[in-house]
C-alpha angles and dihedrals in degrees: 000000000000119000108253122247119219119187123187123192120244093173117131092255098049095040093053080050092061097266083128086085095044101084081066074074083078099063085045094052090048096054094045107036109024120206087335082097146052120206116201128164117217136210091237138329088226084230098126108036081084100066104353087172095074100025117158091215134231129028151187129177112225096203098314098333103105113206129209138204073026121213138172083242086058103053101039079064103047089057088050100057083041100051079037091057090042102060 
């Protein structure tokens, strides 16, 4: 199995929306998951560029499964149902 990528958004958007906690997520992962996943921040997604007006931030892209409204709850189990799927 792939290592699984995880992205969290650092854009302006998504850091006035809390994702500036989020990069704790990558202790968390690390203790859960091991080397089975990667952990990256990112300038920006580019998601809500698009209709900022009505962003879900923020957000953060597990692989290529983009979640919205994004917390550390989300996307723990997002990496579960991948890792899940993988094996």
């Amino acid at each position: 199995m792939d290592k699984i990528s995880v992205k969290v958004c650092l854009g302006t958007t998504c850091f006035v929306k809390n994702s500036a906690y989020l990069p704790k997520l990558k202790e968390i992962v690390a203790k859960e998951f091991g080397d089975k996943v990667e952990v990256a921040s990112s300038l920006c997604l580019g998601v809500c560029s698009t209709n900022w007006e009505i962003s879900k931030a923020p957000y953060i892209k597990v692989n290529n499964v983009l979640i919205q409204e994004a917390t550390i709850e989300k996307v723990l189990a997002e990496i579960e149902a991948q890792i899940k799927k993988g094996e």
